[in-house]
C-alpha positions as a Markdown table, in Angstrom:
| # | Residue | x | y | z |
|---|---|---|---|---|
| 1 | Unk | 0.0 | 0.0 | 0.0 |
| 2 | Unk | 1.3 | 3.0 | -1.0 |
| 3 | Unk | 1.2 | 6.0 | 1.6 |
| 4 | Unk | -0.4 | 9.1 | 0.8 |
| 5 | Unk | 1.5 | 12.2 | 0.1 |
| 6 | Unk | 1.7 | 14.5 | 3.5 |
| 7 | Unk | 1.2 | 18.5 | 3.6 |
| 8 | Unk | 4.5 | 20.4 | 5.2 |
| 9 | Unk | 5.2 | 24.3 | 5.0 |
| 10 | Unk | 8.4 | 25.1 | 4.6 |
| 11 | Unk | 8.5 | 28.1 | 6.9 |
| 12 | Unk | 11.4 | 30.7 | 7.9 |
| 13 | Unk | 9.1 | 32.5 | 10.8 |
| 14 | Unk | 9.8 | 35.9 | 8.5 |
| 15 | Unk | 7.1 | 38.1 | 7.1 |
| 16 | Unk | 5.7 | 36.0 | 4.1 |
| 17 | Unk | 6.3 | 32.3 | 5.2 |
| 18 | Unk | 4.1 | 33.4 | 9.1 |
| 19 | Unk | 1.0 | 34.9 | 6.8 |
| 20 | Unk | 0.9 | 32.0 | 4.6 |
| 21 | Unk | 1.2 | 29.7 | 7.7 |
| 22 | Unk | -1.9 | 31.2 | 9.1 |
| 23 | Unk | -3.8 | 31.6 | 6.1 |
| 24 | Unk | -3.4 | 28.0 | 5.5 |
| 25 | Unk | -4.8 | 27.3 | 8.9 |
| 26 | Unk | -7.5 | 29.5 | 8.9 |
| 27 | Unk | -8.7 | 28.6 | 5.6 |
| 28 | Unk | -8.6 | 25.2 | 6.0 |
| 29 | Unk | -6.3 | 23.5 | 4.1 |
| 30 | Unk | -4.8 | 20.4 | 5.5 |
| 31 | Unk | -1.0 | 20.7 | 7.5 |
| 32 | Unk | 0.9 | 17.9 | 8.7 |
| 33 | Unk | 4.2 | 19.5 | 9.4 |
| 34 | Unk | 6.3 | 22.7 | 9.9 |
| 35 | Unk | 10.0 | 22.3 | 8.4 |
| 36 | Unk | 12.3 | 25.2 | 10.0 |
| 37 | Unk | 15.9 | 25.0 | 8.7 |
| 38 | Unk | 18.0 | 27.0 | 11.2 |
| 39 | Unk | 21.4 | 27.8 | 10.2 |
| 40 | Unk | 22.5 | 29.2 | 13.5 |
| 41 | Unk | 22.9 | 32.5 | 12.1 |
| 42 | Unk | 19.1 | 34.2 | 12.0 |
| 43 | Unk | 18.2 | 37.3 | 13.7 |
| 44 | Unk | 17.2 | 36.8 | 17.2 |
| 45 | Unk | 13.8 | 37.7 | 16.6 |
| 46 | Unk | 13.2 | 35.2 | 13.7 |
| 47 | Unk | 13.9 | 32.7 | 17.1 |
| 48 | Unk | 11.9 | 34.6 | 19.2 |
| 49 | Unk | 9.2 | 34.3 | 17.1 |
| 50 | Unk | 9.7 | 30.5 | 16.1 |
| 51 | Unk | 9.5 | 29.8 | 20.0 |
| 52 | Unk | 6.6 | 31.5 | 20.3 |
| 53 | Unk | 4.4 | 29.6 | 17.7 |
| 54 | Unk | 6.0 | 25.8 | 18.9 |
| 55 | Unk | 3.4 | 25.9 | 22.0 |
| 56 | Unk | 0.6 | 27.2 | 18.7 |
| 57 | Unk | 1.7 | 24.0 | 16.6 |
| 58 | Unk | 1.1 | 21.7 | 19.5 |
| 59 | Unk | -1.5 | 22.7 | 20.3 |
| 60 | Unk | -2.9 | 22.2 | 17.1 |
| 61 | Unk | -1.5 | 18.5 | 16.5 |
| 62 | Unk | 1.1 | 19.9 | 13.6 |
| 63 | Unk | 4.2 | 18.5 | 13.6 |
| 64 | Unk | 7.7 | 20.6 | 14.2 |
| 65 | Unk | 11.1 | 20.0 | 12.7 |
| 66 | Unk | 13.7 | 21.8 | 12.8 |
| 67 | Unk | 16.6 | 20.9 | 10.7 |
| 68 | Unk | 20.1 | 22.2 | 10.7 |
| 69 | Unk | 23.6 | 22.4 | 8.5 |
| 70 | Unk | 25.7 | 19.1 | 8.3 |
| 71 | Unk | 28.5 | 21.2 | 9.6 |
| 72 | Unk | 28.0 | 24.7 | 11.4 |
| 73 | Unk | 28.0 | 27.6 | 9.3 |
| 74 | Unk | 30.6 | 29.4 | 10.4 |
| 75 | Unk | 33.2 | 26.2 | 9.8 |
| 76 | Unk | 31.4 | 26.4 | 5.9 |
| 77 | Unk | 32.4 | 30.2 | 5.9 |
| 78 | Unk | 35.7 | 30.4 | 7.3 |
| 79 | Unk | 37.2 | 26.8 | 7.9 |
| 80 | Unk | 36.1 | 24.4 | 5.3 |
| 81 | Unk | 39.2 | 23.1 | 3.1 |
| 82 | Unk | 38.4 | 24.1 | -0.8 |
| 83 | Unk | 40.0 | 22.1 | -3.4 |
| 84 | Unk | 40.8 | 23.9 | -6.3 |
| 85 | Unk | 39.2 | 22.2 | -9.7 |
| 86 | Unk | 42.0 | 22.0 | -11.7 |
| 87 | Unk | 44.6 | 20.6 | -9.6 |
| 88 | Unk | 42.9 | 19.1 | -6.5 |
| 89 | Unk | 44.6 | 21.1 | -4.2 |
| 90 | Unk | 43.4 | 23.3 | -1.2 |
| 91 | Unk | 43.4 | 26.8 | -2.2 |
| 92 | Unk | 41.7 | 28.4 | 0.3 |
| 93 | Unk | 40.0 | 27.9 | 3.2 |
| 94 | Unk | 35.9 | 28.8 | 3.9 |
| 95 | Unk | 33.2 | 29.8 | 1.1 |
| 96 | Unk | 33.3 | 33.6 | 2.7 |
| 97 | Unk | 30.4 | 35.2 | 2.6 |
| 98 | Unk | 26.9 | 34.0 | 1.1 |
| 99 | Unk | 25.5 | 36.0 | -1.4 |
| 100 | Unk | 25.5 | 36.9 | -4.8 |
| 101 | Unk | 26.9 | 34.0 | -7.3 |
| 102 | Unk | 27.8 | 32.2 | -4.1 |
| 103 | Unk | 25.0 | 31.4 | -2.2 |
| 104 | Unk | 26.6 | 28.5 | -0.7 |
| 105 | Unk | 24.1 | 28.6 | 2.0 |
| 106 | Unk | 21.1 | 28.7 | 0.4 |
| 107 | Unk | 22.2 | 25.6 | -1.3 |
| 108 | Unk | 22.6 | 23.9 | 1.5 |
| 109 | Unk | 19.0 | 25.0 | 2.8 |
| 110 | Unk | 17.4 | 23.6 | -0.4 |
| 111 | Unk | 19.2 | 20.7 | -0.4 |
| 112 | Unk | 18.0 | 19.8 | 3.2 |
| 113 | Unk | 14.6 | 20.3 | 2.7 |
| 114 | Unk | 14.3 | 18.4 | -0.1 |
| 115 | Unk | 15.6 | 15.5 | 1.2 |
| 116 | Unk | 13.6 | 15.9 | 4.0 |
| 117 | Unk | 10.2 | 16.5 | 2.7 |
| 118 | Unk | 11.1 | 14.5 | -0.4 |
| 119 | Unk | 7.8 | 13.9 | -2.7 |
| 120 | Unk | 5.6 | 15.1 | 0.0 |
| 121 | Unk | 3.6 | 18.9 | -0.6 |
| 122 | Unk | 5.7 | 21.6 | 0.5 |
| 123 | Unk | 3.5 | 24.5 | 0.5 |
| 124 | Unk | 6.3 | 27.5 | 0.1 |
| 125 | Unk | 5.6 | 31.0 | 1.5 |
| 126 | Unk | 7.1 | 33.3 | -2.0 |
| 127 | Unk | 4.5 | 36.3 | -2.0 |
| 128 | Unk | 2.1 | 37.3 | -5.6 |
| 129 | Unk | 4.7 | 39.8 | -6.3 |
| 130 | Unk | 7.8 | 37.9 | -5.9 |
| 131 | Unk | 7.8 | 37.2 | -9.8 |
| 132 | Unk | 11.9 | 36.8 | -10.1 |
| 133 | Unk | 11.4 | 34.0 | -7.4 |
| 134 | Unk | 8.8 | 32.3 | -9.3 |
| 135 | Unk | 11.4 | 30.3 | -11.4 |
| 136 | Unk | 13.8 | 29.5 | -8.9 |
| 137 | Unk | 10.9 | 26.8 | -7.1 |
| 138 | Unk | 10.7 | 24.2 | -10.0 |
| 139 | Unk | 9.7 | 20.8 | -8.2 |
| 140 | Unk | 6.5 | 19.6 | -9.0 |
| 141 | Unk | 5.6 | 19.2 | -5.5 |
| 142 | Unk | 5.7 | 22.7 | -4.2 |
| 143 | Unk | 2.5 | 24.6 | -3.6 |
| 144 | Unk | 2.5 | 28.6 | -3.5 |
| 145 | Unk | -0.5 | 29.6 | -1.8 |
| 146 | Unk | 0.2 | 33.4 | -1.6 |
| 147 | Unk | 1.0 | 33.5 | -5.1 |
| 148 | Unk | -2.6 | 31.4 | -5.4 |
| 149 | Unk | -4.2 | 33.9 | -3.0 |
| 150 | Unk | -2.3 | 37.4 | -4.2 |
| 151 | Unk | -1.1 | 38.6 | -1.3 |
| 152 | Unk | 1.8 | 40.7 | -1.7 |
| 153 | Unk | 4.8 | 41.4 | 0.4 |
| 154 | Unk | 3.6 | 44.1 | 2.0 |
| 155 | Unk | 0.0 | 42.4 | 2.6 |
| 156 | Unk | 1.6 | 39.6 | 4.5 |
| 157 | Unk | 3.7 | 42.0 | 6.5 |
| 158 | Unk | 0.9 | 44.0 | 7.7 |
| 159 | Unk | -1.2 | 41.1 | 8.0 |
| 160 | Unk | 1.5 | 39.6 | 10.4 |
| 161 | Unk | 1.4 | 43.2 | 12.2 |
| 162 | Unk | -1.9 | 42.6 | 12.9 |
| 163 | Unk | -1.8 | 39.7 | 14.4 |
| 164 | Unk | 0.9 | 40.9 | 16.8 |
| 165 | Unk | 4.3 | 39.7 | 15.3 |
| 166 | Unk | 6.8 | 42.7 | 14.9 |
| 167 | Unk | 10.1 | 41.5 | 14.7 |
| 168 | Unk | 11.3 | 43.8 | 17.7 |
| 169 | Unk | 15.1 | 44.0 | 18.4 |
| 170 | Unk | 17.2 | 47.2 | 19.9 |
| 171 | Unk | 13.8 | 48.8 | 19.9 |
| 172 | Unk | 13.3 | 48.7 | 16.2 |
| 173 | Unk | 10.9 | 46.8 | 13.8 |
| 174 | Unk | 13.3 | 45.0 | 11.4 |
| 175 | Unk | 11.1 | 45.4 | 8.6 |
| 176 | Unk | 11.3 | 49.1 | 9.1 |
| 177 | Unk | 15.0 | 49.2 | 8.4 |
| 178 | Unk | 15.2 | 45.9 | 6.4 |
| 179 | Unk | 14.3 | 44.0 | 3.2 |
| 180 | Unk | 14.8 | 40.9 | 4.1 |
| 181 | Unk | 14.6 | 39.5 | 7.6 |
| 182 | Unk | 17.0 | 36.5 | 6.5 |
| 183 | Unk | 20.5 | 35.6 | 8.4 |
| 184 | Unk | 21.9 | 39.0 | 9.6 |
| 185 | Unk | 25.1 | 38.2 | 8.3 |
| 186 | Unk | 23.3 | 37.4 | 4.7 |
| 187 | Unk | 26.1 | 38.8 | 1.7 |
| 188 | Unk | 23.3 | 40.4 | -0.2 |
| 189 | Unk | 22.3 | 42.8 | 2.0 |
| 190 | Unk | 22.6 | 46.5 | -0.1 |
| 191 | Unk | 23.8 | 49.6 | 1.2 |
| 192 | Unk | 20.4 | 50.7 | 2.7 |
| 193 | Unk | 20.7 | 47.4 | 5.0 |
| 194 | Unk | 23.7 | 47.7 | 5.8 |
| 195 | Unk | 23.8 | 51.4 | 6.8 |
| 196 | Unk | 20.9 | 50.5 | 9.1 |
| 197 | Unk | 22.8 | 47.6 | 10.8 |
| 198 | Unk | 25.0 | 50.1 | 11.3 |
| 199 | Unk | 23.1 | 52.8 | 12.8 |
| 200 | Unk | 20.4 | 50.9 | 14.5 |
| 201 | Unk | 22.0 | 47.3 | 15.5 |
| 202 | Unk | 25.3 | 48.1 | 16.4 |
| 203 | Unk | 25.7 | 44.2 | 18.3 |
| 204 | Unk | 25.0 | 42.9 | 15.0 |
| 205 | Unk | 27.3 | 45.5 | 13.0 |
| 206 | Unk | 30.1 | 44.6 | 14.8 |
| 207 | Unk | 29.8 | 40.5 | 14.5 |
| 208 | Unk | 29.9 | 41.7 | 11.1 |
| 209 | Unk | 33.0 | 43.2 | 11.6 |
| 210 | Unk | 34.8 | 40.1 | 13.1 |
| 211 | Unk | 33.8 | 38.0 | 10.1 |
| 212 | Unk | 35.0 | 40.3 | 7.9 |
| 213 | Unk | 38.3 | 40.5 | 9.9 |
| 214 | Unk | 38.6 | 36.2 | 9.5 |
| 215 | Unk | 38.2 | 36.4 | 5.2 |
| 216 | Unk | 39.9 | 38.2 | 2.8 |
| 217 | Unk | 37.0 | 38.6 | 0.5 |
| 218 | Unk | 35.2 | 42.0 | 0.8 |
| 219 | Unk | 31.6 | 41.9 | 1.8 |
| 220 | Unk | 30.9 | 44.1 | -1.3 |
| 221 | Unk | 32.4 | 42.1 | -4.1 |
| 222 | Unk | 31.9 | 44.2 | -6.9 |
| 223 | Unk | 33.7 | 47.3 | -5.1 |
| 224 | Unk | 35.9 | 45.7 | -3.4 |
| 225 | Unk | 34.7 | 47.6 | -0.4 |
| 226 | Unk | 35.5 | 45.7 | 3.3 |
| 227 | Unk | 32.7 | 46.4 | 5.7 |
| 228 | Unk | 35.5 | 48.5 | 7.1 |
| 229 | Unk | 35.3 | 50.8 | 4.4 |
| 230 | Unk | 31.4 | 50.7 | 4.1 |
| 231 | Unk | 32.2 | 51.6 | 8.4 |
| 232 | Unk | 34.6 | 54.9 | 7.7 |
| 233 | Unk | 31.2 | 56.0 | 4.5 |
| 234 | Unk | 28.4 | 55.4 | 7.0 |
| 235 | Unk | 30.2 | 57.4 | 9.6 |
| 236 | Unk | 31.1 | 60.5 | 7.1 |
| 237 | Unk | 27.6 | 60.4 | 6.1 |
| 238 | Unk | 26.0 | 60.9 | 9.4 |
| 239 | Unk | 28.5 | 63.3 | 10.7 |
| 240 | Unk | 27.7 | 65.3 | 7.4 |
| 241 | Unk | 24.4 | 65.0 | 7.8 |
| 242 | Unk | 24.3 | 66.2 | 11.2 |
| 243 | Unk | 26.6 | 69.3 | 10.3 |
| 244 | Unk | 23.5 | 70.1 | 7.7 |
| 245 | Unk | 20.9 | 70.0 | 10.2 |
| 246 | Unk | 22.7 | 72.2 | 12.7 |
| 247 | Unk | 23.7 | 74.6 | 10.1 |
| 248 | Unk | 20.1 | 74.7 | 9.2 |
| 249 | Unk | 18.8 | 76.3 | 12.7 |
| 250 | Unk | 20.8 | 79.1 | 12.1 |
| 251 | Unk | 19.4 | 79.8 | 8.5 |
């Protein structure tokens, strides 16, 4: 006898995956587990909030798993021996940062939850207007309810407002300052991001700092810019941009 396929939500506890969780709950449509891959590296609040719902899941009979990295990030970032292709050599140590045409980690986030839901439904919280993610989710067993449903980004994030999920940390919603509620020390995080990491999370600016000081790659590739440099830019800026506002009193 061959066992029917089972529903599972691949969930992050950010904006998007948490609407599409409860939308699938409130309208009805069936749930057998919750698949959280924790890489160790979120912001706090993504855990806060992933505690908070475990008692909710319960409660409600839904399975929870959480799955995690073979090896710990940070050994993938900084320690991990890399062989060169060519002559099967180590020629460097760490994948560095994760983003841009190495997203290392994501791979490894993919790869463990399809092996762990395997043919099962994995219903996928990408929102309506998420179009350049559409093509990226190509297995015939995922489901896209938001997409289904058209709820945009912003829908789900003031839909998760309401029912009392802020992502509070240092006083600040992250989605305020953010784009992305992903890893904090995610490599495609733009200026914007990063400036308010800065200015806003300074405990999470300076782990940034130490991982920069343990790889030689610059966080932004393209420039070549350490987040050192992007440091010394975000400092001049707000130093300027006080001088402007003090000058303009006088005026």
């Amino acid at each position: 006898m061959i066992a029917s396929k089972r529903f599972c939500a691949s969930i992050s506890f950010g904006k998007d995956s948490l609407c599409m969780l409860f939308m699938l709950i409130e309208k009805g449509y069936p749930l057998d587990e919750v698949v959280f891959y924790n890489t160790g590296m979120d912001f706090e609040a993504i855990y806060s909030t992933r505690d908070r719902l475990i008692p909710f899941f319960k409660e409600r009979g839904i399975k929870f798993t959480e799955l995690h990295p073979d090896k710990p990030f940070l050994w993938l970032m900084l320690e991990k021996p890399i062989r060169s292709r060519d002559t099967g050599l180590i020629h460097k140590y760490g994948y560095s940062w994760c983003g841009g045409p190495c997203r290392w980690g994501t791979g490894e986030k993919l790869r463990a939850l399809k092996k762990h839901i395997g043919h099962n439904w994995d219903y996928v919280g990408i929102a309506a207007d998420e179009t350049h993610r559409f093509g990226k989710e190509t297995r015939a067993n995922r489901i896209l309810p938001l997409v289904e449903w058209g709820i945009s980004e912003a829908e789900a994030l003031q839909y998760c407002y309401n029912k009392g999920f802020f992502w509070e940390e240092n006083g600040i919603r992250l989605y305020d300052i953010l784009d992305r509620v992903s890893c904090w020390c995610c490599g495609n995080k733009n200026l914007k991001e990063l400036f308010n990491i800065y200015r806003y999370l300074p405990t999470y600016w300076q782990q940034l700092k130490e991982l920069q000081s343990k790889t030689n790659r610059p966080y932004r590739r393209q420039s070549g810019k350490s987040l050192f440099d992007l440091e010394e830019e975000f400092r001049k800026s707000i130093k300027e941009d006080s001088m402007i506002k003090k000058s303009a009193i006088f005026v």
